[in-house]
C-alpha positions as CSV (number, residue, x, y, z in Angstrom):
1,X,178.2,103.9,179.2
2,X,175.8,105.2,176.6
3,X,177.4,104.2,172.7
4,X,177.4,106.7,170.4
5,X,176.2,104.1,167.8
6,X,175.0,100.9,167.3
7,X,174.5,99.1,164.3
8,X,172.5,96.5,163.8
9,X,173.6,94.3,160.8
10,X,176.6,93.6,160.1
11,X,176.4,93.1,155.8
12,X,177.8,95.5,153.3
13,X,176.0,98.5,154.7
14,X,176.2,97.4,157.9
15,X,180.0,96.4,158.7
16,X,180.6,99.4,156.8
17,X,178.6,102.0,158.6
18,X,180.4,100.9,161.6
19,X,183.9,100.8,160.3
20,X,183.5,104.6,159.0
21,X,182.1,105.6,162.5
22,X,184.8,104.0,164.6
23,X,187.4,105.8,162.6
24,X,185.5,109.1,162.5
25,X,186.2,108.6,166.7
26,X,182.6,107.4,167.9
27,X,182.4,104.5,169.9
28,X,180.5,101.6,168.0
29,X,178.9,98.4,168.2
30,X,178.1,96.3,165.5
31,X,175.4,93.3,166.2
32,X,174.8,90.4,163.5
33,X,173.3,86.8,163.9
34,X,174.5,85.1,160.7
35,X,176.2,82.0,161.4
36,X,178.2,79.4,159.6
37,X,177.3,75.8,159.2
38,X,179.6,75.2,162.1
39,X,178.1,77.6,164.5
40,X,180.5,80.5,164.1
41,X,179.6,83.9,163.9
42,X,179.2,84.8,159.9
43,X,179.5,88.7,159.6
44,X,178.8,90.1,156.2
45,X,175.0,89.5,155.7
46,X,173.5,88.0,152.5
47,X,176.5,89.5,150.3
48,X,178.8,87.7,152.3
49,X,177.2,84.4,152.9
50,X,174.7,83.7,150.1
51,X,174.8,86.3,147.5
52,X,177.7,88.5,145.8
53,X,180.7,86.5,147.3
54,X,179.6,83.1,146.6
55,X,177.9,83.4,143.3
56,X,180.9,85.5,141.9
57,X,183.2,82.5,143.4
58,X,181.0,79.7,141.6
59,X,180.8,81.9,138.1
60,X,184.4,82.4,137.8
61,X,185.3,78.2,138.6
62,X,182.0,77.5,136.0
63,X,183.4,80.0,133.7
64,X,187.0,78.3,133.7
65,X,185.2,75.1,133.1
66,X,182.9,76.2,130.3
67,X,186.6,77.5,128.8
68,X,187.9,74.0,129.6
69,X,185.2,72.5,127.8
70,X,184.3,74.5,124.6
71,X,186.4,77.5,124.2
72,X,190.4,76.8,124.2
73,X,190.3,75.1,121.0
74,X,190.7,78.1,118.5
75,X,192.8,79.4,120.9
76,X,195.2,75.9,120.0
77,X,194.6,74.3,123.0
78,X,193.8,70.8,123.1
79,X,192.5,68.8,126.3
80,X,190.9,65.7,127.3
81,X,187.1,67.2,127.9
82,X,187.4,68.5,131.8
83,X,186.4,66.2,134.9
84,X,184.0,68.4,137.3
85,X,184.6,68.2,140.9
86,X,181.9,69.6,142.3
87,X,182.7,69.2,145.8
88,X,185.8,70.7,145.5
89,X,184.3,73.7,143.2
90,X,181.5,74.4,146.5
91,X,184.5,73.9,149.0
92,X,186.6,76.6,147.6
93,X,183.6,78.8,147.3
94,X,182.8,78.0,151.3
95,X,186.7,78.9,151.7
96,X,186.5,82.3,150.0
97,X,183.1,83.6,152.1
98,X,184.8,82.4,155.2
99,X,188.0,84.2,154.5
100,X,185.6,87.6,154.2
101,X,184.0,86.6,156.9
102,X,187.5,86.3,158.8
103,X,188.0,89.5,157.1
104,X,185.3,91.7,158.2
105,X,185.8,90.7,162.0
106,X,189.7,91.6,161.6
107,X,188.4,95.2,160.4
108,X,186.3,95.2,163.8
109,X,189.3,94.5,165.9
110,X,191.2,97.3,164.1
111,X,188.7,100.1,164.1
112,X,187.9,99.3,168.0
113,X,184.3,98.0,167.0
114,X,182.6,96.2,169.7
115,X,181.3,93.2,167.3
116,X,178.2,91.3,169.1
117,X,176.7,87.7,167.6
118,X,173.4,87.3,168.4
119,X,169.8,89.3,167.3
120,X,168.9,92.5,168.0
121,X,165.8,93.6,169.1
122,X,164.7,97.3,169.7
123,X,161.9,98.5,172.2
124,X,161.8,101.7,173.9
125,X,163.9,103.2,176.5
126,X,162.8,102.6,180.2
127,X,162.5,104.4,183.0
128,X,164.0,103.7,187.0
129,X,160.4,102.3,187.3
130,X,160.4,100.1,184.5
131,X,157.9,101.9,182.2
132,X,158.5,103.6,178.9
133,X,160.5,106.5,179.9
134,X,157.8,108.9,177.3
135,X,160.8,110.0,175.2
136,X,160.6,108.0,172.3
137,X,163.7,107.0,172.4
138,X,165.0,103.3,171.9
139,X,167.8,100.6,173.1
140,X,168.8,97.5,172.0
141,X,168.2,93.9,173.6
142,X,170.7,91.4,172.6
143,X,169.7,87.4,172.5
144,X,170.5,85.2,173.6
145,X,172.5,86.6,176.3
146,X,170.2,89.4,177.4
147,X,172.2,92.1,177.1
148,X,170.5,96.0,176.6
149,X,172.6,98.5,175.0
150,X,171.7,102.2,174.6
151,X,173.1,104.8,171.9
152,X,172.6,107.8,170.9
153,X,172.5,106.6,167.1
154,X,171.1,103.2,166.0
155,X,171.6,102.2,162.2
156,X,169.2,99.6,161.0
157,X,170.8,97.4,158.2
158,X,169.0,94.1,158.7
159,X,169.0,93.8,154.6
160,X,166.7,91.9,152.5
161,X,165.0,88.1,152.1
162,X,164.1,86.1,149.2
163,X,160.7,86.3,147.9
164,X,158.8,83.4,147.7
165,X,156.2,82.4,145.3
166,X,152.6,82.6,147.0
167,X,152.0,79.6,148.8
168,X,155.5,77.9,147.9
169,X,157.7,77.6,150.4
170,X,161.6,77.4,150.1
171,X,162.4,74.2,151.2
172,X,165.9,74.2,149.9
173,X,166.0,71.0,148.5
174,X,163.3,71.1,145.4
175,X,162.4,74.7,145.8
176,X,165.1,77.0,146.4
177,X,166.0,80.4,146.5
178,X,169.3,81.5,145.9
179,X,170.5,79.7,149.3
180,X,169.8,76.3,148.5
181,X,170.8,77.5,144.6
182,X,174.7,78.0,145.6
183,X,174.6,75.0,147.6
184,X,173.9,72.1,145.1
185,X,175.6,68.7,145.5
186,X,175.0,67.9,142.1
187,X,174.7,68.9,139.1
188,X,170.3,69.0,138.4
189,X,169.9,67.9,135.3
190,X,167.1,70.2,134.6
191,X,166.8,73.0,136.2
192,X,163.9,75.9,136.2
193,X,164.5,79.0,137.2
194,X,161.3,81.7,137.5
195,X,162.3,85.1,137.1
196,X,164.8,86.5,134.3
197,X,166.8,88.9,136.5
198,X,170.0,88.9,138.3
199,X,170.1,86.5,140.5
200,X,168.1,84.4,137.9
201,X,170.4,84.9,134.9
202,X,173.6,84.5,137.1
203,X,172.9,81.1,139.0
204,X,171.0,79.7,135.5
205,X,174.6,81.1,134.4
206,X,176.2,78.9,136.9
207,X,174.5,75.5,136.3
208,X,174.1,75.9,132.7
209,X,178.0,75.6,132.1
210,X,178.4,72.8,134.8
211,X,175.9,70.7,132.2
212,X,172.1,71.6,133.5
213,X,169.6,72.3,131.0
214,X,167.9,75.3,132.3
215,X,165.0,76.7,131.8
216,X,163.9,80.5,132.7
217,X,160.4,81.8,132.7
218,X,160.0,85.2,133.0
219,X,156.2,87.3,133.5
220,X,157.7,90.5,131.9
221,X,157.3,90.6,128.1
222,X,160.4,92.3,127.7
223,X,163.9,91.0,128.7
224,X,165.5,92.7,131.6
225,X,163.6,95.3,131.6
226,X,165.6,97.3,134.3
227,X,168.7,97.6,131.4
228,X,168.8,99.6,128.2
229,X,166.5,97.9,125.8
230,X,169.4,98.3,122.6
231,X,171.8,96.3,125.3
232,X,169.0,93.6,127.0
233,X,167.9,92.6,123.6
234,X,172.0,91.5,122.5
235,X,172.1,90.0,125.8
236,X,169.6,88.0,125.3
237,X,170.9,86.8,121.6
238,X,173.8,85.8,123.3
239,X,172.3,83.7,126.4
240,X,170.1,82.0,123.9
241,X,173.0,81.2,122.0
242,X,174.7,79.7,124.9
243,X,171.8,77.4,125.7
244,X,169.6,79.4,128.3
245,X,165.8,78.4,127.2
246,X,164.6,82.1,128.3
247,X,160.7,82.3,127.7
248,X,159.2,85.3,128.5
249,X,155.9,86.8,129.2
250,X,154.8,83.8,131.6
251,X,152.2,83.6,133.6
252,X,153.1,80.8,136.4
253,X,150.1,78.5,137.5
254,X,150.5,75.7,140.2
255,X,153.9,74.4,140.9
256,X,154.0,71.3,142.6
257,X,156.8,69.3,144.1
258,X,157.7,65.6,144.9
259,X,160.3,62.9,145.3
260,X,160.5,63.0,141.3
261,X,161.0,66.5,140.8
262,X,159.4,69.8,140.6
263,X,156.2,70.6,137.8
264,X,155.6,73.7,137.3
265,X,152.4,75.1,135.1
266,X,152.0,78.3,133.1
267,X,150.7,80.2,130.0
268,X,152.9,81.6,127.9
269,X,152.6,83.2,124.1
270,X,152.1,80.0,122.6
271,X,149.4,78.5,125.1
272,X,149.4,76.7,128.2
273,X,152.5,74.5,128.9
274,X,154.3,72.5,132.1
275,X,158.0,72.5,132.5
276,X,159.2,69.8,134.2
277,X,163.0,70.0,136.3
278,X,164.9,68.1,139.1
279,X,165.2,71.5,141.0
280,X,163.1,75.1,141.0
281,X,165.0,78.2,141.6
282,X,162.7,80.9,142.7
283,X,164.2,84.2,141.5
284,X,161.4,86.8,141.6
285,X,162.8,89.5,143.9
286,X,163.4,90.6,147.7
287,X,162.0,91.8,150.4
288,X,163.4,94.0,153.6
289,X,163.7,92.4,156.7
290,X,162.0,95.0,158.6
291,X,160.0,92.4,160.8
292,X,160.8,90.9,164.1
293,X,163.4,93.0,166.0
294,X,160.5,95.3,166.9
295,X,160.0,97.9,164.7
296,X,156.3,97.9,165.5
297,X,157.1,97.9,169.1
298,X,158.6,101.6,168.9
299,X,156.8,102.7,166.3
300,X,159.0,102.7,163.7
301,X,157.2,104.2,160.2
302,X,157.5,101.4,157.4
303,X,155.6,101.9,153.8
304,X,153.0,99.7,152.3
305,X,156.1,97.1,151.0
306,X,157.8,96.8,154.5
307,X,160.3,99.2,153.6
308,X,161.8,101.4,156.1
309,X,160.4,104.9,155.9
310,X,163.6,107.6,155.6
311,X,164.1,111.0,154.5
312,X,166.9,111.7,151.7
313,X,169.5,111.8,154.5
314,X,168.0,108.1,155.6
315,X,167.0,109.2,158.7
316,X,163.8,107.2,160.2
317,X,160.8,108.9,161.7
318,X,162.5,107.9,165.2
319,X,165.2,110.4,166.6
320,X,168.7,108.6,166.2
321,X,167.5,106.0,164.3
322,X,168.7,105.7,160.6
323,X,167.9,103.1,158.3
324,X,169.9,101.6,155.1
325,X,170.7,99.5,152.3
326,X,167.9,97.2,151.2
327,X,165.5,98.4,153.8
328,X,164.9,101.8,152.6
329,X,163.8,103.0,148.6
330,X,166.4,102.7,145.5
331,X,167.8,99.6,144.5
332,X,168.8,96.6,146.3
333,X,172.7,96.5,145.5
334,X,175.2,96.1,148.2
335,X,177.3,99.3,146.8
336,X,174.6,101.8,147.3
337,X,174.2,100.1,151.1
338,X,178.3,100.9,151.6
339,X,177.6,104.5,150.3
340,X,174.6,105.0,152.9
341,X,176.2,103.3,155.5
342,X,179.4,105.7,155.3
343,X,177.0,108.6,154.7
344,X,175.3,108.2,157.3
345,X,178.4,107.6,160.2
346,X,179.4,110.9,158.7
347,X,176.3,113.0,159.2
348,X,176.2,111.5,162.8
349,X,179.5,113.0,163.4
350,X,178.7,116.0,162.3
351,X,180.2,115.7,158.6
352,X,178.1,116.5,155.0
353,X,177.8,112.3,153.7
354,X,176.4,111.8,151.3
355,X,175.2,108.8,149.0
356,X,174.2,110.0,144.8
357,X,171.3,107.3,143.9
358,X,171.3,108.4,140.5
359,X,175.2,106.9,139.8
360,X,174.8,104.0,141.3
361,X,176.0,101.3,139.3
362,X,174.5,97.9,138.0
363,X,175.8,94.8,137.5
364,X,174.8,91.4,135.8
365,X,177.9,89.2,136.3
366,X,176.7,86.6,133.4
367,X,179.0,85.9,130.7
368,X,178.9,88.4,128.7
369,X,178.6,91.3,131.8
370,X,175.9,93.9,131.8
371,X,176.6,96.9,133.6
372,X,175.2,100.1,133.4
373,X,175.0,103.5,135.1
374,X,172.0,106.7,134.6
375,X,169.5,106.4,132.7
376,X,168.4,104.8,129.7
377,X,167.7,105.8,126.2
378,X,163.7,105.4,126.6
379,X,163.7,106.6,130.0
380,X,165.7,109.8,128.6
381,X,163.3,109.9,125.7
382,X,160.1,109.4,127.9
383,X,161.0,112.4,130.0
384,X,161.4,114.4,127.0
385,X,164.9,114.8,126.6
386,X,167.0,115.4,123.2
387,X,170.1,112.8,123.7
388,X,172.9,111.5,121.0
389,X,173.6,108.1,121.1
390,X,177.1,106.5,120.7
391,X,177.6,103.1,120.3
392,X,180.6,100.7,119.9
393,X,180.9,97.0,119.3
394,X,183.8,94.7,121.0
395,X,183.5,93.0,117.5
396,X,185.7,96.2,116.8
397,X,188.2,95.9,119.6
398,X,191.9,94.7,119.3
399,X,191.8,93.6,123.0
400,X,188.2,92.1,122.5
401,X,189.1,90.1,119.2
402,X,192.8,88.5,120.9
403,X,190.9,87.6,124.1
404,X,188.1,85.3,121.5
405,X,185.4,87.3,123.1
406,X,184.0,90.3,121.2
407,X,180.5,90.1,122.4
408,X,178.8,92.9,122.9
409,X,178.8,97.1,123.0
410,X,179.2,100.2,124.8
411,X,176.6,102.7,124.5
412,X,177.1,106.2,125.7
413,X,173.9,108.6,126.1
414,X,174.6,112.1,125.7
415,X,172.8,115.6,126.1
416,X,172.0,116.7,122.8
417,X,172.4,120.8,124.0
418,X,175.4,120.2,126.3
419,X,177.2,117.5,126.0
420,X,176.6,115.8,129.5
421,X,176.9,111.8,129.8
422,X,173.6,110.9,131.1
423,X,173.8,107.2,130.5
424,X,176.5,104.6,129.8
425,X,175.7,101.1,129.1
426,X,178.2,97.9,128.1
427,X,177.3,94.4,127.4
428,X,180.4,92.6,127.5
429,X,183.4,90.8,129.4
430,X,184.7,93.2,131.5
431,X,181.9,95.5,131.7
432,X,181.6,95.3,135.4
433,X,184.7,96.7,135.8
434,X,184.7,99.3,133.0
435,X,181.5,100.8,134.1
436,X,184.1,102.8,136.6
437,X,184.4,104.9,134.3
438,X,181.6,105.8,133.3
439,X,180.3,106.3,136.9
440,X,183.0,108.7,137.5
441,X,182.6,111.0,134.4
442,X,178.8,111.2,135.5
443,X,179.7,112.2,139.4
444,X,182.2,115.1,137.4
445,X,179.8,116.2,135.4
446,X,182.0,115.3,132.4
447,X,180.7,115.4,128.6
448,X,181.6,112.9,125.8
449,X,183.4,115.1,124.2
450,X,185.8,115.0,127.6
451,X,186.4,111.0,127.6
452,X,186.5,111.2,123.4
453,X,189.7,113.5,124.3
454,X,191.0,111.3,127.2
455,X,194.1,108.8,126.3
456,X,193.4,105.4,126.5
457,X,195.9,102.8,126.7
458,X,195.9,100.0,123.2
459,X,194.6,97.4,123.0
460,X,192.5,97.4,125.7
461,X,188.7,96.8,126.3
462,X,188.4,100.7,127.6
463,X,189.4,102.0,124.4
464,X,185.4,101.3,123.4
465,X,184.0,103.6,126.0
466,X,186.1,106.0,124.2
467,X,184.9,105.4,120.5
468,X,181.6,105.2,122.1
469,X,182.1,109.3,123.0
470,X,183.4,109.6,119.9
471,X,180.4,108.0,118.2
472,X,178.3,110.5,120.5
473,X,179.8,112.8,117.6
474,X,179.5,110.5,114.7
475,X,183.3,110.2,114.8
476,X,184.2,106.6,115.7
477,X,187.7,106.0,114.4
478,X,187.4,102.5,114.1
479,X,183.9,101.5,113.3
């Protein structure tokens, strides 16, 4: 019996494509190869397995031990300085992926989903005499067991690699990405990490409070170059502050590796220098994984990056084949994968889904957060257009203050003609769940003058986003 779709992947995008189909009534199959360390079957892609689920496990058990350690004292507690058990820390972070992992495969047997471990390969569709039936259309082999499946839909959500350096391999042991990064025995005593981005500020996060010195060279001149510059430039203050050595504006030279540790040389501002660390993290971006299941074979249209070629519905050049996540354009986030992935099960059955780029949210899960949503003030201003600014500081906050952590702002870009929130940017704890709000005035169309008029609960940290609309107006009440 022909499917009506089959999804190959089964991360974010993927287990989610297929749980939104099955329930919309088509019959689905899910196919994923990610396995555990003990040989079970691993749904839930990088997020899952080595990326959002255990990073945000080890920054929240390094973030109660950094507390234990520096910051319970003016709060009147006193304790012996903390013990680290790292192999407990990394054994509750394994328990929490596996319970989503668990988690994910219940969905499956819920929504009906036909879950299949093992890789997926396409080629095209056969005729009785063997050859390529001339239709264009594809099916799916299954390893190791053999087995072809054919569907009227495919959805391609294979994700996204690690990026190596040219000529450096991951070895996971003195060179790692962010694999061998969240799966440390010890404690490096020096640790380098090259690029200053997510994944690079979070796991330097991570080590840094366990007791690493780290070390982060960065090529860009500019901090974080992807945030508002007003928010990267206090984020930056405050990792400093907390012991990050961030230099930026690197350019990195030969790295080489041995039984004493990793040497890595580059130029920076101040001339040419080595930095010498027990372990490298290698943080300088992804790339799809649009190779080996045979998208050549069919004829599947990939850019000049490897990136899955799709129209704004994320439709492929093939008929019934549909590509997501962090093989197609826009940015790399497991969110904006869910959104495509639901999108697209709906427009396969005949619905209007639909996944708005432009409101998809960011997130930097250091300590303070960064989170932002729309653009940014010189993006705004670069495209010529007349904003107000409003800005608020969690210096000012009543909840901020009580907590002992007033770090940080909310900045709120508005239309200077009509009003509309085009931007919304916080640097601080909590931001990763108070850029909610933001994201939903900007799907409403709402102004600043709309959440400046919106009760919010005191103290709490949301009552900056609204003095941040009220400072849209110059009319802060309490800055």
């Amino acid at each position: 019996m022909e499917l009506d779709v089959a999804v190959i992947g089964a991360g974010p995008g993927g287990y989610t494509a297929a749980i939104r189909a099955a329930q919309l009534g088509l019959r689905t199959v899910c196919i994923d190869d990610w396995t555990a360390s003990d040989g079970q079957p691993a749904p839930g892609g990088t997020c899952t397995n080595v990326g959002c689920i255990p990073s945000k496990a080890l920054l929240q058990s390094s973030e109660y031990f950094d507390h234990a350690a520096h910051g319970l004292g003016e709060h009147g507690i006193v304790c012996a300085p903390p013990t680290l058990d790292l192999g407990r820390m990394m054994a509750r972070k394994d328990a929490v992926v596996r319970q989503t992992n668990d988690g994910i495969r219940y969905l499956f047997r819920k929504n009906k989903i036909e879950f299949l471990a093992g890789r997926a390969t396409l080629r095209l569709r056969a005729d009785a005499a063997g050859t390529a039936a001339g239709d264009g259309a594809v099916e799916i082999v299954v390893e190791p067991e053999g087995r072809v499946l054919q569907a009227r839909n495919v959805i391609l959500a294979t994700g996204s690699s690690p990026r190596p350096l040219p000529g450096i391999a991951f070895d996971e042991q003195r060179i790692l990405s962010n694999r061998g990064a969240l799966a440390l025995d010890a404690v490096p005593p020096r640790l380098g990490i090259i690029g200053a981005g997510v994944i690079g500020l979070e796991l330097g996060s991570v080590w840094r409070r366990l007791g690493a010195q780290v070390t982060v060279l960065e090529a860009l001149p500019q901090f974080l170059g992807i945030a508002d510059e007003q928010i990267a430039r206090e984020a930056l203050k405050a990792f400093r502050k907390q012991g990050l050595d961030i230099r930026l504006g690197v350019q990195i030279g030969a790295v080489e590796s041995g039984a004493a540790g990793v040497a890595v040389a580059y130029r920076g501002a101040d001339g040419d220098g080595t930095l010498e660390c027990d372990r490298l993290v290698v943080a300088i971006g992804r790339v799809p994984n649009s190779g080996g299941w045979g998208a050549d074979a069919v004829g599947l249209a990939l850019d000049a990056r490897g990136f899955v070629t799709v129209d704004e519905h994320c439709r492929t050049n093939l008929a019934g084949v549909w590509a997501i996540g962090d093989l197609v354009r826009g940015p790399m986030l497991a969110h904006k994968a869910e959104e495509e992935g639901v999108a697209v099960a709906e427009r396969i059955a005949g619905k209007a889904g639909h996944a708005d780029l432009a409101r998809i949210p960011s997130v930097v899960y250091t300590d303070p957060e960064i989170a932002w949503v729309g653009q940014t003030e010189a993006q705004l201003r670069a495209a010529g257009r007349a904003v107000r600014v409003g800005t608020f500081p969690f210096s000012a906050n009543g909840r901020a203050r009580a907590a002992g952590n007033a770090v940080g702002l909310v900045k709120m870009l508005a239309d200077e003609s009509t009003d509309e929130i085009l931007g919304v940017h916080i640097l601080g704890a909590g931001a990763s769940e108070l850029i909610a709000e933001g994201v939903t005035a900007m799907a409403f169309g709402a102004s600043s003058e709309d959440i400046a008029r919106i009760c919010h609960a005191h103290p709490t940290r949301s009552e900056a986003l609204r003095e941040a609309a009220l400072a849209v107006d110059r009319r802060a009440l309490n800055f």
